[in-house]
C-alpha positions as CSV (number, residue, x, y, z in Angstrom):
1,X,0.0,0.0,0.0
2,X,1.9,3.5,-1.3
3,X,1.1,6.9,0.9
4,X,1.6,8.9,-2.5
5,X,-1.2,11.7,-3.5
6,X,-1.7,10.8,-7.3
7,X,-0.5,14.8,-8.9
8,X,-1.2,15.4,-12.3
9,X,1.7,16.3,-14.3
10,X,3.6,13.4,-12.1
11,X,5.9,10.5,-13.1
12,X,5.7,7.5,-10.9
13,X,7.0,3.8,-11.8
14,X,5.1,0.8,-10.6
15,X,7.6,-1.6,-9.2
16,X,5.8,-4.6,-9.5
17,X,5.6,-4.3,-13.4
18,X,8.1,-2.2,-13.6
19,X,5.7,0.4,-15.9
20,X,6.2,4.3,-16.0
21,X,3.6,5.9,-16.0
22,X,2.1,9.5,-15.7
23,X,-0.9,10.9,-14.1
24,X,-3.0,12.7,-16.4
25,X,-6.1,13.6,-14.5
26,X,-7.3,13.3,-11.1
27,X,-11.2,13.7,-10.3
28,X,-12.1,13.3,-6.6
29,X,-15.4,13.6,-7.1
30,X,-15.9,10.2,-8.8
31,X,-12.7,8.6,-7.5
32,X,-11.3,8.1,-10.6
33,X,-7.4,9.0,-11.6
34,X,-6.3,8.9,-15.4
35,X,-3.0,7.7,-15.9
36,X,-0.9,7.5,-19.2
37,X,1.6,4.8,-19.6
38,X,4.7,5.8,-21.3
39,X,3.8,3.5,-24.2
40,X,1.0,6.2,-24.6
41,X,-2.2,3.6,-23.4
42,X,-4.2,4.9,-21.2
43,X,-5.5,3.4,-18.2
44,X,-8.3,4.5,-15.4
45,X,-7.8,3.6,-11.5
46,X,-10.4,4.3,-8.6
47,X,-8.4,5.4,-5.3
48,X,-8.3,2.0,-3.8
49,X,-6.7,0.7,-6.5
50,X,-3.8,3.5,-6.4
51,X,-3.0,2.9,-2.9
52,X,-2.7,-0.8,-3.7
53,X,0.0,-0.2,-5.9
54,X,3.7,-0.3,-5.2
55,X,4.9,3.0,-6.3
56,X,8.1,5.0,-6.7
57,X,8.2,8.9,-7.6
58,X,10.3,9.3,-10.3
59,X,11.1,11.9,-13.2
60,X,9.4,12.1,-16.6
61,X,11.7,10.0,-18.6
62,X,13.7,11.7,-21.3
63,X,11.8,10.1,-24.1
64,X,8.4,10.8,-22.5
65,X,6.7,12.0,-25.8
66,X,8.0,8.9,-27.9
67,X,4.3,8.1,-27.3
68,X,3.5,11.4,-30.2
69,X,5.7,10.2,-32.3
70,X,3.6,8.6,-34.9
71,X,1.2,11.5,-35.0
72,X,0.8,13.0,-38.2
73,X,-0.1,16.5,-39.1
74,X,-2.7,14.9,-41.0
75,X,-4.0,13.6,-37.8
76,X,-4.7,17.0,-35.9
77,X,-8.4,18.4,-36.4
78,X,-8.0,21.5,-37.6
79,X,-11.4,22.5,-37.8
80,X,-11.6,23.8,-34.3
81,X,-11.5,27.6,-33.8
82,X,-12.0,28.6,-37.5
83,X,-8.5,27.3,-37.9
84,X,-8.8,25.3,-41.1
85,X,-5.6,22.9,-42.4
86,X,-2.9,24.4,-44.2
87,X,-4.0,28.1,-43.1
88,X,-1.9,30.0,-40.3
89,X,-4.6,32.8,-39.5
90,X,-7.0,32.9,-37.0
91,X,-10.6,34.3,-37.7
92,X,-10.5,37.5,-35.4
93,X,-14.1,36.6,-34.1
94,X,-12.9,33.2,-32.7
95,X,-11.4,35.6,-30.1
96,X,-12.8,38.6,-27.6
97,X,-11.5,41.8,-28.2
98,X,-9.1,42.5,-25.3
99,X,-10.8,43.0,-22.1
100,X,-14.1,42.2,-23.5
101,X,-14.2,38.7,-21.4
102,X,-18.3,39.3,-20.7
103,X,-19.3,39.1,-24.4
104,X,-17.5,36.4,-25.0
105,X,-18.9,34.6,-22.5
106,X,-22.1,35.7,-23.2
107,X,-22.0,34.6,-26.7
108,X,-21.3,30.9,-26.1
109,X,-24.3,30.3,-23.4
């Protein structure tokens, strides 16, 4: 049984299969904590099952994005935003004028 809080952003490796992984989410709410493996699966635990696991602390590998490496540009929506493949503007009303937080806001509920 490990005493480690499960941090986003977080490196641990789990000595009994000797996996690195990283925690991606936490939601205490519904007990559920996301973890990514470094071979980029990802996995779902509930609390109990975190604190069943032997655990070490350790830091992001130096590969930790070999996981990305296959992704393609032609993978990537770009239809998000107004930004549409291949262009490198944005559309000026995707965005609030500066300080003009309320409008925007107002204009997505």
């Amino acid at each position: 049984m490990n005493e480690l809080d499960p941090i986003v952003g977080n490196w641990y490796l789990d000595l009994e299969t000797d996996q690195k992984f990283e925690v991606v989410a936490v939601d205490e709410d519904s007990g559920a904590i996301e973890i990514q493996y470094h071979d980029g699966n990802i996995d779902e635990l509930d609390f109990d099952a975190w604190q069943a696991l032997n655990l070490e602390p350790i830091e992001p590998p130096e590969d930790w994005a070999a996981p990305l490496d296959d992704v393609e540009p032609d993978d990537i929506p770009y239809s998000e935003m107004g930004l549409e493949e291949g262009s490198e503007e944005w559309e000026d009303e995707d965005f609030p004028a500066r300080g003009d937080d309320d409008a925007f806001h107002e204009e997505r509920e």
